[in-house]
C-alpha positions as protocol buffer text, in pm:
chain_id: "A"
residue {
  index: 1
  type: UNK
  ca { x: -629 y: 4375 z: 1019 }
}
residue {
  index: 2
  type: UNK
  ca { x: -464 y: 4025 z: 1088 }
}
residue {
  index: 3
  type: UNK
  ca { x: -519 y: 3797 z: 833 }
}
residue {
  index: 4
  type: UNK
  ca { x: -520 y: 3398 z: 918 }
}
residue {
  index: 5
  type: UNK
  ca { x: -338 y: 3214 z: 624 }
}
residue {
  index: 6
  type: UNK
  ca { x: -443 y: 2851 z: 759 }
}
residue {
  index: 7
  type: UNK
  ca { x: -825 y: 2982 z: 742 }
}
residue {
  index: 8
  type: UNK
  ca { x: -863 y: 2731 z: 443 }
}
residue {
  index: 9
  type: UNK
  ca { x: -661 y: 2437 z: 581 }
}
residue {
  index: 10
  type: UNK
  ca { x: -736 y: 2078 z: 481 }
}
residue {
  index: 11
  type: UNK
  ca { x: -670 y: 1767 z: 650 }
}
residue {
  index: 12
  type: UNK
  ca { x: -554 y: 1447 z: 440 }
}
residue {
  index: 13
  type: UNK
  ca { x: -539 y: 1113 z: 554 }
}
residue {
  index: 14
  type: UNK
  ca { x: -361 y: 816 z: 431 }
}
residue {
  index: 15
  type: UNK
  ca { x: -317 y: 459 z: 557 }
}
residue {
  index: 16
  type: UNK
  ca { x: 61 y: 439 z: 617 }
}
residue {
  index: 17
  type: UNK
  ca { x: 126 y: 73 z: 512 }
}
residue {
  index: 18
  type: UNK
  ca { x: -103 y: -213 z: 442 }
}
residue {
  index: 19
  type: UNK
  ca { x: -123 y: -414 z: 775 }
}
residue {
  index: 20
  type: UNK
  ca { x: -139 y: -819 z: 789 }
}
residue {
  index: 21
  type: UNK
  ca { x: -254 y: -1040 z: 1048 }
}
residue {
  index: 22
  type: UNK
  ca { x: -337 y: -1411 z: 1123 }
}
residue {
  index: 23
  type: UNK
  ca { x: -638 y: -1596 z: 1225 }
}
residue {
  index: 24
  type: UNK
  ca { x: -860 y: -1888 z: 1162 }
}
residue {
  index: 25
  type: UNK
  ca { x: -1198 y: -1959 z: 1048 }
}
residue {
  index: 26
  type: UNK
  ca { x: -1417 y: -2235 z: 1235 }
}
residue {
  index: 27
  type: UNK
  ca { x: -1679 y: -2424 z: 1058 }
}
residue {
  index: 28
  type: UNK
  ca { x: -1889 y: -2220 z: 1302 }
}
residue {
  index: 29
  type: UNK
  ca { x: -1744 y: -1927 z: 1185 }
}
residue {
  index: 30
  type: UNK
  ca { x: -1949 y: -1936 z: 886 }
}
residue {
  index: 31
  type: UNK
  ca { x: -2300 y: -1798 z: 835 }
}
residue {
  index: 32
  type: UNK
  ca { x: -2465 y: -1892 z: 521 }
}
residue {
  index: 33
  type: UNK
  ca { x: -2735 y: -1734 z: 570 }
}
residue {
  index: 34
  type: UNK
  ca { x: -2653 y: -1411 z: 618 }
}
residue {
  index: 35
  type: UNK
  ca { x: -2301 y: -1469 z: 435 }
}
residue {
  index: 36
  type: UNK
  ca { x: -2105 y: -1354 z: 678 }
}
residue {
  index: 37
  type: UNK
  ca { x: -1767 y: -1477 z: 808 }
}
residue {
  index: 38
  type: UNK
  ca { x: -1576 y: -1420 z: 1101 }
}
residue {
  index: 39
  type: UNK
  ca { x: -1252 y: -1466 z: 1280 }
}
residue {
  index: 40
  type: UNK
  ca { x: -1066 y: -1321 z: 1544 }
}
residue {
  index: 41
  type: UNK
  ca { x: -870 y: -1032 z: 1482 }
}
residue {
  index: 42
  type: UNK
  ca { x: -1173 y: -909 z: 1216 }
}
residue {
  index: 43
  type: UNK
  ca { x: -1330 y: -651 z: 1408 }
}
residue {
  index: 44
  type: UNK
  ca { x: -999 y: -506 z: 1581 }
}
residue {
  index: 45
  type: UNK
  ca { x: -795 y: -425 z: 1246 }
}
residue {
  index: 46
  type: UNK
  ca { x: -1076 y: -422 z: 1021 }
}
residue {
  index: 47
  type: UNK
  ca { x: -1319 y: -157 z: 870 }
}
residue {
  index: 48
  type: UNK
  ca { x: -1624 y: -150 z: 618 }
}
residue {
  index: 49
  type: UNK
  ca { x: -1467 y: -82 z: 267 }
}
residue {
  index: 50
  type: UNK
  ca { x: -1141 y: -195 z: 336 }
}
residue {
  index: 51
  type: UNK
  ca { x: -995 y: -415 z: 68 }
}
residue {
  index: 52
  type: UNK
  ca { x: -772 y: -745 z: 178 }
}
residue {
  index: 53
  type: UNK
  ca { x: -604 y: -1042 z: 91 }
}
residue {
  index: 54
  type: UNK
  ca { x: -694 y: -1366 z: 213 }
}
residue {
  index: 55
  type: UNK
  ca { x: -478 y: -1648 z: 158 }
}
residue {
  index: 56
  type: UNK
  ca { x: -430 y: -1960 z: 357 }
}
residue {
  index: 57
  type: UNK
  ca { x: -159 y: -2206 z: 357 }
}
residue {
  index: 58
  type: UNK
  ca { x: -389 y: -2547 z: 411 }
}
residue {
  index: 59
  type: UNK
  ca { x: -438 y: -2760 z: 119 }
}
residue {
  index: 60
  type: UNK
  ca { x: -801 y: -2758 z: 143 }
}
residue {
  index: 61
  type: UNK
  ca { x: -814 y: -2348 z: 58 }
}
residue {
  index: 62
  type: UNK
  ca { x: -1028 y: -2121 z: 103 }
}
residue {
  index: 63
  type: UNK
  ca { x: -1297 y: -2400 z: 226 }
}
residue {
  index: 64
  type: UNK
  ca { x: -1577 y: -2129 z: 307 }
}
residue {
  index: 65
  type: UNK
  ca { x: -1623 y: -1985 z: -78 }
}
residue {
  index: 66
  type: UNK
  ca { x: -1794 y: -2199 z: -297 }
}
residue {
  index: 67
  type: UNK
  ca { x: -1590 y: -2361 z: -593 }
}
residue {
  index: 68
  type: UNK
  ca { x: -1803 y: -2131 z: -838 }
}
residue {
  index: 69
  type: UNK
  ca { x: -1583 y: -1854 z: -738 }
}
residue {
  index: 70
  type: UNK
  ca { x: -1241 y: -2054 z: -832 }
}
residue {
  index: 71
  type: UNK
  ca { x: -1025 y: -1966 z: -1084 }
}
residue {
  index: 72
  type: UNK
  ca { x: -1227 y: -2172 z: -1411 }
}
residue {
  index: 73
  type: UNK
  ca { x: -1498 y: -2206 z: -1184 }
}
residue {
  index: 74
  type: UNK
  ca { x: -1347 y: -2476 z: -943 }
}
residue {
  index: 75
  type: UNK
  ca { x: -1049 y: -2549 z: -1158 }
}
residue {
  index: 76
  type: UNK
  ca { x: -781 y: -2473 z: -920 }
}
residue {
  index: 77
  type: UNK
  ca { x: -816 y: -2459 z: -565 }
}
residue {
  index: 78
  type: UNK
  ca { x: -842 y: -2068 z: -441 }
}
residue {
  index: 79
  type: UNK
  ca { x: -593 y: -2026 z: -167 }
}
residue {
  index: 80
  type: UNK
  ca { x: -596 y: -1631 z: -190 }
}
residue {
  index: 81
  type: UNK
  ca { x: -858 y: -1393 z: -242 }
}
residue {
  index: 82
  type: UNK
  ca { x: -875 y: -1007 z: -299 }
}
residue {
  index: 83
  type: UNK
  ca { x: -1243 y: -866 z: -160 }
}
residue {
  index: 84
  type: UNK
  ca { x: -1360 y: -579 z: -63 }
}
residue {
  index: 85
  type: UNK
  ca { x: -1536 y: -628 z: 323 }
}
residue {
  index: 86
  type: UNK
  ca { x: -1830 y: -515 z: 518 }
}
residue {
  index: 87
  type: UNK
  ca { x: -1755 y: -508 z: 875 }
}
residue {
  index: 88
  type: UNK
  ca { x: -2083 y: -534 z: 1108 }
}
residue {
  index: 89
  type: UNK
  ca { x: -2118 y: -480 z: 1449 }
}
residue {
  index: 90
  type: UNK
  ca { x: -1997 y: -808 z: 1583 }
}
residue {
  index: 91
  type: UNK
  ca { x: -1696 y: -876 z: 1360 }
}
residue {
  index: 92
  type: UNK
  ca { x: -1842 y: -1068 z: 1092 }
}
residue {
  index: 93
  type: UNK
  ca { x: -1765 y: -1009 z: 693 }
}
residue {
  index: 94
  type: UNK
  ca { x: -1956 y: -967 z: 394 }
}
residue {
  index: 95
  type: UNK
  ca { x: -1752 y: -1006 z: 138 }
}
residue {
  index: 96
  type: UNK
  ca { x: -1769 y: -795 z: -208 }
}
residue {
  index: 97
  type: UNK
  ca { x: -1557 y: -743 z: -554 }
}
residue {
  index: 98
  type: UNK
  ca { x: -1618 y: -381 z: -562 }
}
residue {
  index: 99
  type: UNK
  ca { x: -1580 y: -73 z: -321 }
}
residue {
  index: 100
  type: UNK
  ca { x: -1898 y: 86 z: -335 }
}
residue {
  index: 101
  type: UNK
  ca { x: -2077 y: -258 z: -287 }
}
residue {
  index: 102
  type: UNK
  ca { x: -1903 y: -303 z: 34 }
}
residue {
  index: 103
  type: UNK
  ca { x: -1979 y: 78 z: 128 }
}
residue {
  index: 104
  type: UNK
  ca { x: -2366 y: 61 z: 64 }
}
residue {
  index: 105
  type: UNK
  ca { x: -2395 y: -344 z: 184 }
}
residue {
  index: 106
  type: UNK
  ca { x: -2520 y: -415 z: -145 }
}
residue {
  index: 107
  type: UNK
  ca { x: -2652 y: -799 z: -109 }
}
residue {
  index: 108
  type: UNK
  ca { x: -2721 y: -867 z: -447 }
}
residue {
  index: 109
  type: UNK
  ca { x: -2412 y: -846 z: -577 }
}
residue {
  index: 110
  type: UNK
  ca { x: -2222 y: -1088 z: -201 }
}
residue {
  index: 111
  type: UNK
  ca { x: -2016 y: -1318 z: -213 }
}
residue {
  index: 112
  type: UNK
  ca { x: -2187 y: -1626 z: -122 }
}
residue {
  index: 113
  type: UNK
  ca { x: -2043 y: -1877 z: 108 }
}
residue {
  index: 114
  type: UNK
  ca { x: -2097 y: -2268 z: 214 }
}
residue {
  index: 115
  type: UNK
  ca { x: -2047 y: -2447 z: 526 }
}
residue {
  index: 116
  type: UNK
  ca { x: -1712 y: -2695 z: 533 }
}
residue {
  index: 117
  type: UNK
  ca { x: -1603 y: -2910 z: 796 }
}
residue {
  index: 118
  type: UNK
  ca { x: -1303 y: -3065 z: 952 }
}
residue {
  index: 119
  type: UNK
  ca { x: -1022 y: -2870 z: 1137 }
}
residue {
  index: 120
  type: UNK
  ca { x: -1019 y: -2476 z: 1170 }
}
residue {
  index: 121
  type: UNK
  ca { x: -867 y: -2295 z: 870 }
}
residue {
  index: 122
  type: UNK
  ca { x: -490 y: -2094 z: 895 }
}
residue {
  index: 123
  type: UNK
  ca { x: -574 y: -1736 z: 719 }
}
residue {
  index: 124
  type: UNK
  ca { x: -312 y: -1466 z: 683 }
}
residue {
  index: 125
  type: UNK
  ca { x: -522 y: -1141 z: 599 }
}
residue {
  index: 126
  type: UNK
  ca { x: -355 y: -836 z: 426 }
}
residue {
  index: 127
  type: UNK
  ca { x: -473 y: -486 z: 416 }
}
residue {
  index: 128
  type: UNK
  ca { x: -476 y: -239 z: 156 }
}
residue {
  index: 129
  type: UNK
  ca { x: -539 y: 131 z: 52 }
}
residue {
  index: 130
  type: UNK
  ca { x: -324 y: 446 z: 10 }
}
residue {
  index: 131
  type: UNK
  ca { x: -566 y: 686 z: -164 }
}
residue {
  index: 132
  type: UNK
  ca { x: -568 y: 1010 z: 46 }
}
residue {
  index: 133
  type: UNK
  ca { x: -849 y: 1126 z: 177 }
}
residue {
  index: 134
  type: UNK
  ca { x: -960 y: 1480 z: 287 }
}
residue {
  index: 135
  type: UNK
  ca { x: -1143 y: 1433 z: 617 }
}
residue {
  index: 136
  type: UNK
  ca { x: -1479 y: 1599 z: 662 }
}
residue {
  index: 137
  type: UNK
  ca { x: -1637 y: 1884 z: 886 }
}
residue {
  index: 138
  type: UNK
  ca { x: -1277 y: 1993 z: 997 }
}
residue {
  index: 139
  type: UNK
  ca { x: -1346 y: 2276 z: 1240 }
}
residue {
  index: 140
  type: UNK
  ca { x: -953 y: 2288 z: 1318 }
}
residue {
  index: 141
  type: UNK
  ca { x: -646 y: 2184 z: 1350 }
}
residue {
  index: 142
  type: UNK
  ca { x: -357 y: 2268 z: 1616 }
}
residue {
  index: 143
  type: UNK
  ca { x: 51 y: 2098 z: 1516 }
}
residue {
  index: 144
  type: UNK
  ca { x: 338 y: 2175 z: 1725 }
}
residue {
  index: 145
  type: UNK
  ca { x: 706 y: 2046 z: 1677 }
}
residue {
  index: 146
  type: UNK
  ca { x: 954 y: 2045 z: 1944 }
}
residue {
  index: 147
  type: UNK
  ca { x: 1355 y: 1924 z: 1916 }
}
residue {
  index: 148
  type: UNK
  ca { x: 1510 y: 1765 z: 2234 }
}
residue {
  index: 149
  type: UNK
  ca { x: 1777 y: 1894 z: 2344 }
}
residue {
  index: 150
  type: UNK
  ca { x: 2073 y: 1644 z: 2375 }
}
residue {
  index: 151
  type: UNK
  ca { x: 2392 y: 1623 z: 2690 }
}
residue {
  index: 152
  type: UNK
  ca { x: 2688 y: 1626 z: 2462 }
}
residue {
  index: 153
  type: UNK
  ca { x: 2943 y: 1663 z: 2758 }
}
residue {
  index: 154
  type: UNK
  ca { x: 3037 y: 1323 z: 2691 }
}
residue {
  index: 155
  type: UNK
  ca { x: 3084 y: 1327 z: 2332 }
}
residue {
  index: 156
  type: UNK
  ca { x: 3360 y: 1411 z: 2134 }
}
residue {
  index: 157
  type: UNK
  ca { x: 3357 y: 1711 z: 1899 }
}
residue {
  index: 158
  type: UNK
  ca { x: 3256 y: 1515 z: 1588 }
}
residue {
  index: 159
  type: UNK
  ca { x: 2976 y: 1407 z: 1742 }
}
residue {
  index: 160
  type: UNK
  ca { x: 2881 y: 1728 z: 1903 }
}
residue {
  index: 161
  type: UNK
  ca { x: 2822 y: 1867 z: 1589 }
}
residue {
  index: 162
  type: UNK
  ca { x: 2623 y: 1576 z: 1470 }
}
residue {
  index: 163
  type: UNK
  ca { x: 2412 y: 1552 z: 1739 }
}
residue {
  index: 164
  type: UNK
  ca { x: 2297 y: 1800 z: 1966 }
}
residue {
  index: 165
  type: UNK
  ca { x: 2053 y: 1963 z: 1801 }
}
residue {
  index: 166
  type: UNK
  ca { x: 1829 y: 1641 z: 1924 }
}
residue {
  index: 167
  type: UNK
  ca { x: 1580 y: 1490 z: 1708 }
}
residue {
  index: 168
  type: UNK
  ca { x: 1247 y: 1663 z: 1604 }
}
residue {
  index: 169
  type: UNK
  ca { x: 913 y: 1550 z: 1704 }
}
residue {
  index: 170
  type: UNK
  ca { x: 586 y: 1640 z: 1692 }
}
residue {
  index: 171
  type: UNK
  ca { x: 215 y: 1669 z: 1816 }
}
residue {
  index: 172
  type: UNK
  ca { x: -118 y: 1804 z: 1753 }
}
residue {
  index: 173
  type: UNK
  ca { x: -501 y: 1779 z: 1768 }
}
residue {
  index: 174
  type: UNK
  ca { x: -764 y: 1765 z: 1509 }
}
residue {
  index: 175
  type: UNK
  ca { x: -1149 y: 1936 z: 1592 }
}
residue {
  index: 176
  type: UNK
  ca { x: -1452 y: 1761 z: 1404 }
}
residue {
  index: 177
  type: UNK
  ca { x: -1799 y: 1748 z: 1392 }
}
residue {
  index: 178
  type: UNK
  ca { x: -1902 y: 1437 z: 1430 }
}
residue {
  index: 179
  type: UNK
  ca { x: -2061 y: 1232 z: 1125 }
}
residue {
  index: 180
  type: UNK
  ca { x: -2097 y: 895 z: 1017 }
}
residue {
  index: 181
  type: UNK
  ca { x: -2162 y: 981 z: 627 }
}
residue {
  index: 182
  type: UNK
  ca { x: -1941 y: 973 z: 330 }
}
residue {
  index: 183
  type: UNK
  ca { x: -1948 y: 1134 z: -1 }
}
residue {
  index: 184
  type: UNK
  ca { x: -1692 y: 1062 z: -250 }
}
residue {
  index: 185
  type: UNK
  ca { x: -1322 y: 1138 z: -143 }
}
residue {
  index: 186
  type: UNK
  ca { x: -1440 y: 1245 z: 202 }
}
residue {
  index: 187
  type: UNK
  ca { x: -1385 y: 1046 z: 496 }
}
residue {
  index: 188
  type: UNK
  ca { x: -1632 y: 1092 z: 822 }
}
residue {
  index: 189
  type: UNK
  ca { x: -1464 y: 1143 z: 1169 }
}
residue {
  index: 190
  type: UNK
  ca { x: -1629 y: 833 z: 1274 }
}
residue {
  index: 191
  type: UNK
  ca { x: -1317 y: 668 z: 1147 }
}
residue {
  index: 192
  type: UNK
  ca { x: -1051 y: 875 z: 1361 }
}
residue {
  index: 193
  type: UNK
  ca { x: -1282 y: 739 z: 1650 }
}
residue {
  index: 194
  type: UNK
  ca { x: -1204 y: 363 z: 1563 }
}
residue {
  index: 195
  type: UNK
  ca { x: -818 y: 408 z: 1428 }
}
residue {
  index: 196
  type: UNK
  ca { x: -770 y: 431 z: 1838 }
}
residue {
  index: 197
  type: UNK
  ca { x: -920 y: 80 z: 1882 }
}
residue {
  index: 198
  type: UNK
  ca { x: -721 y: -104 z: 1618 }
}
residue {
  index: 199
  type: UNK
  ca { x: -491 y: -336 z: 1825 }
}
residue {
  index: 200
  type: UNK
  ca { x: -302 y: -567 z: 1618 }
}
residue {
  index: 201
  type: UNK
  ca { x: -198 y: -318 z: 1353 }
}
residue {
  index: 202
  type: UNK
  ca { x: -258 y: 2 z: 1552 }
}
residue {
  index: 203
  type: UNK
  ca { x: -370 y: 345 z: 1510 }
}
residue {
  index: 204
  type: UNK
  ca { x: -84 y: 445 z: 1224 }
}
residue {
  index: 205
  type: UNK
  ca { x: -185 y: 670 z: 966 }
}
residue {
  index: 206
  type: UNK
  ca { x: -77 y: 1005 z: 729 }
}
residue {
  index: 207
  type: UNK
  ca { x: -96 y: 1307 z: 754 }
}
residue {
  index: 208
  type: UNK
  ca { x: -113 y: 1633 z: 500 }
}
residue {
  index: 209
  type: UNK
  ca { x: -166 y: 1911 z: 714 }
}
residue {
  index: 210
  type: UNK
  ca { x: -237 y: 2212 z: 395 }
}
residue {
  index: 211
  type: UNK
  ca { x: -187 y: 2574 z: 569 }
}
residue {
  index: 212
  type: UNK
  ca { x: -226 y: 2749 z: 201 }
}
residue {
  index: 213
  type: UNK
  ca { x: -396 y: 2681 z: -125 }
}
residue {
  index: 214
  type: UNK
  ca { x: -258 y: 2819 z: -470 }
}
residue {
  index: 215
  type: UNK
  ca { x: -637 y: 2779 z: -552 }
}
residue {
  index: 216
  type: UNK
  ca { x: -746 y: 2995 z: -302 }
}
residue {
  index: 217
  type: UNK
  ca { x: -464 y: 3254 z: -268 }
}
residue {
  index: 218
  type: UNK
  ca { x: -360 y: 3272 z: -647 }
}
residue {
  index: 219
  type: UNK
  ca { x: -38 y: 3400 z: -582 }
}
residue {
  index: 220
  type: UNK
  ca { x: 97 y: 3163 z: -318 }
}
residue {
  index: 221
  type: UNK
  ca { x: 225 y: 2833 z: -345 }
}
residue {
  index: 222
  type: UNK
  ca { x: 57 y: 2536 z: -140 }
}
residue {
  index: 223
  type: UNK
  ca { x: 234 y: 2484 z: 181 }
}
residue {
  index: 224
  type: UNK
  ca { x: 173 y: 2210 z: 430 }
}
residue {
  index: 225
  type: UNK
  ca { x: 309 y: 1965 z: 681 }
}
residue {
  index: 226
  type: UNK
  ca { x: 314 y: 1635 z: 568 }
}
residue {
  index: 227
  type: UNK
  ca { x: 428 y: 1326 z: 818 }
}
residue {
  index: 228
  type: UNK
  ca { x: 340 y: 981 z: 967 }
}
residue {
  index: 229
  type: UNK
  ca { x: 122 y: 1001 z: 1279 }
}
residue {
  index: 230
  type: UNK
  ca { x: -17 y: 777 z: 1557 }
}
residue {
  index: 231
  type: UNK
  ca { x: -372 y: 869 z: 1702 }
}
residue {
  index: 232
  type: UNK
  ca { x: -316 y: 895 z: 2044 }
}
residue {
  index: 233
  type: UNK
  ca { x: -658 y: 986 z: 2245 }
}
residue {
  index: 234
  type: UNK
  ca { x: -982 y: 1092 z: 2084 }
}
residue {
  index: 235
  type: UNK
  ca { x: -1228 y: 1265 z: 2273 }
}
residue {
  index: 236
  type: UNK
  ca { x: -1642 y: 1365 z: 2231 }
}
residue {
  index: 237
  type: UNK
  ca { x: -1808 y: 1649 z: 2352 }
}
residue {
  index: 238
  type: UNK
  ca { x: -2175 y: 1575 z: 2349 }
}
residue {
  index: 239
  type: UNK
  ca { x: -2400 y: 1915 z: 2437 }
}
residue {
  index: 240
  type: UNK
  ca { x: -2764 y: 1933 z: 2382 }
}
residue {
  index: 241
  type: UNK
  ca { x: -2760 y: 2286 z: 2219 }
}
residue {
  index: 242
  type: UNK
  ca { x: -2469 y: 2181 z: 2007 }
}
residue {
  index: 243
  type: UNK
  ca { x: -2353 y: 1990 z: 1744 }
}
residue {
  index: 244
  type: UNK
  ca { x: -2174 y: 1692 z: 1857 }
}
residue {
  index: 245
  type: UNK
  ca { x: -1787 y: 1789 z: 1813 }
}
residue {
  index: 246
  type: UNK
  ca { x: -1439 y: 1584 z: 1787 }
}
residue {
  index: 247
  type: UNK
  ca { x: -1084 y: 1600 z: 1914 }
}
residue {
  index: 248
  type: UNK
  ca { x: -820 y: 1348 z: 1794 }
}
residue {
  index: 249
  type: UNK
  ca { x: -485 y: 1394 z: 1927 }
}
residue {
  index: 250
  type: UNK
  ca { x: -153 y: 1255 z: 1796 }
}
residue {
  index: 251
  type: UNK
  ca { x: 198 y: 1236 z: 1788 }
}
residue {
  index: 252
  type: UNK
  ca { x: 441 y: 1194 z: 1490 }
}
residue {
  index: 253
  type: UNK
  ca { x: 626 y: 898 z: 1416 }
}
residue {
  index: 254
  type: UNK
  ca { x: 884 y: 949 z: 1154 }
}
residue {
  index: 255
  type: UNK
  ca { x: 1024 y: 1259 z: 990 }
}
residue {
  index: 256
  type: UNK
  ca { x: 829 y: 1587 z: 990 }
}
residue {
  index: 257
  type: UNK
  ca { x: 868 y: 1821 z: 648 }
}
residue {
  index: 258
  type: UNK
  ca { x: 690 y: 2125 z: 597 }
}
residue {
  index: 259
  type: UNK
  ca { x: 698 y: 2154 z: 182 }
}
residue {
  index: 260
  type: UNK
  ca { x: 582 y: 2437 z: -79 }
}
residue {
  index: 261
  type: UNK
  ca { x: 486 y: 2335 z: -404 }
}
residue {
  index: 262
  type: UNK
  ca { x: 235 y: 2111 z: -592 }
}
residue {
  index: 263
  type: UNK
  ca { x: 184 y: 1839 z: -298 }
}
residue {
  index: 264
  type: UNK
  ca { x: 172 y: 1439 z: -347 }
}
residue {
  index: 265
  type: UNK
  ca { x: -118 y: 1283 z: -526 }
}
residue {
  index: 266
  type: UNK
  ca { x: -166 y: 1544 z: -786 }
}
residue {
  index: 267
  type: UNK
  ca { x: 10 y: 1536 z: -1192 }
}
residue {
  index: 268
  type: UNK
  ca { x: 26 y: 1832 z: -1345 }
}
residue {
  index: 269
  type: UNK
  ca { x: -165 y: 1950 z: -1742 }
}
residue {
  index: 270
  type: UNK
  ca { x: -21 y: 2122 z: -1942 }
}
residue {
  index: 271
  type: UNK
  ca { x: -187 y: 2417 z: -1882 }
}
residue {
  index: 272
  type: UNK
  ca { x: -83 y: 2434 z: -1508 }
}
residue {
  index: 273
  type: UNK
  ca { x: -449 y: 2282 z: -1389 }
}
residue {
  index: 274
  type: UNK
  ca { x: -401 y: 1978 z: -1145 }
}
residue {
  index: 275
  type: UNK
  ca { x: -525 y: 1657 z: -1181 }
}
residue {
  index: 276
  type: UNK
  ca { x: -583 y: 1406 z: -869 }
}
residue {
  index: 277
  type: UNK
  ca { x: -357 y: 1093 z: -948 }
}
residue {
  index: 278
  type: UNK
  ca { x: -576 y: 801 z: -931 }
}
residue {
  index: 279
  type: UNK
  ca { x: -524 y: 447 z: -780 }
}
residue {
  index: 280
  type: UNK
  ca { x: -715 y: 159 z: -817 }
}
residue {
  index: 281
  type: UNK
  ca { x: -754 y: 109 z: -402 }
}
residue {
  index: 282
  type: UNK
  ca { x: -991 y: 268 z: -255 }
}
residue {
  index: 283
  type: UNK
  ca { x: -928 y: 431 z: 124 }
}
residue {
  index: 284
  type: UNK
  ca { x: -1093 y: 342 z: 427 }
}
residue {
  index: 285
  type: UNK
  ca { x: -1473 y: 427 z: 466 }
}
residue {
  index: 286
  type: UNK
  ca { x: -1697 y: 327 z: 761 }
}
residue {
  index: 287
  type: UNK
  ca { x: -2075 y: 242 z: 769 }
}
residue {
  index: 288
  type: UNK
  ca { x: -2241 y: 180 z: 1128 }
}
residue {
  index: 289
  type: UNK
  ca { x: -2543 y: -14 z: 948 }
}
residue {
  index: 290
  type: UNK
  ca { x: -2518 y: -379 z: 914 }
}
């Protein structure tokens, strides 16, 4: 009987870096009404439940937000803000202090905003989040790594030696079920989709690739690939008999290292139990509704 270790594999995502990237916001820019804001750039690099920085450099500040939401209340002129956005259709922001607000569009708890005029406003927007994520309805998974083999007939011995093993790379494919829903920790394939269609800061993300469990097999160690990635092409198979299914493909982009032992993100009791290591920033989530 063959037995298929990876049969409880897990896929975990992780925004490599936080991303920046500049704008500005016209007096048109701004509906009060539905407090929304937009700017170019916005729906690109941006996704619901994201949390950013916005600072400008003009001495007028961050004209759009009331002065009730200054430091003091309107003591000190707010140049930067840190929000948590909901991204609609068309670009335009809804700005929030918590996660979950953001997540379920919760209006009675928006920021407001007011109408300014004058010239357009300079914005530098950061992104953050680095909580992992396990992505949901995982049917699959497929990684392969490959070394390039170097000429060397050139090179002197030293260098031989140094060098011709080539440099290892890698690719794979993820298979999903597609789903637009989130629950907790678990992140909905929707968002592989639009990591493709980020432009300014790109399709970048982590990877933790988990082959074996130590909660599942009790006496074996985790082991899994771990690695910075690119999405690369995403596909959609849509059947009428079916459930509508995923593939993401990718490529690595830095070093490769397949590890055994207690993986990132975890702290370990006392009595060998794991704990998940908290942060404070919440990963990327995605909601379709406006």
């Amino acid at each position: 009987m063959t037995f298929f270790l990876g049969h409880y594999g897990k896929v975990k995502l992780r925004r490599k870096s936080p991303g920046t990237f500049s704008s500005f916001v016209l007096p048109a820019d701004v509906n009060t009404t539905l407090n929304r804001v937009g700017f170019d750039g916005s729906l690109d690099n941006l996704l619901t439940g994201d949390q950013i920085v916005i600072t400008t450099t003009d001495a007028r500040g961050l004209d759009f937000l009331p002065t009730a939401t200054w430091p003091d209340g309107g003591g000190a002129t707010q140049n930067s803000v840190t929000v948590y956005c909901n991204v609609n259709a068309l670009g335009g922001l809804r700005l929030f202090e918590t996660f979950s607000a953001a997540i379920n569009n919760d209006r009675s708890v928006e920021y407001t905003l007011e109408t300014f005029t004058g010239a357009a406003l300079p914005v530098d927007v950061q992104i953050y989040g680095s909580v992992e994520r396990v992505l949901g309805d995982v049917t699959g998974f497929s990684f392969n790594t490959d070394r390039e083999a170097l000429d060397t007939t050139t090179m002197s011995d030293r260098f031989k030696k140094m060098y011709s093993a080539g440099l290892l790379s890698g690719a794979g494919s993820i298979d999903c079920l597609f789903n637009t829903e989130n629950s907790g920790l678990i992140e909905n394939s929707l968002l592989m989709l639009q990591l493709i269609n980020r432009t300014d800061i790109g399709s970048e993300f982590s990877c933790f690739l988990q082959l074996v469990e130590s909660d599942t097999y009790s006496k074996t160690k985790d082991i899994y690939y771990e690695f910075d990635a690119m999405v690369t092409r995403t596909g959609i198979e849509v059947r009428p008999d079916q459930a509508i299914s995923c593939v993401i493909d990718f490529v690595t982009t830095g070093e490769i290292r397949l590890l055994i032992g207690e993986p990132s993100g975890y702290i370990l009791k006392e009595d060998d139990d794991r704990l998940r290591l908290q942060q404070n920033l919440d990963f990327l989530l995605t909601e379709v509704t406006d």
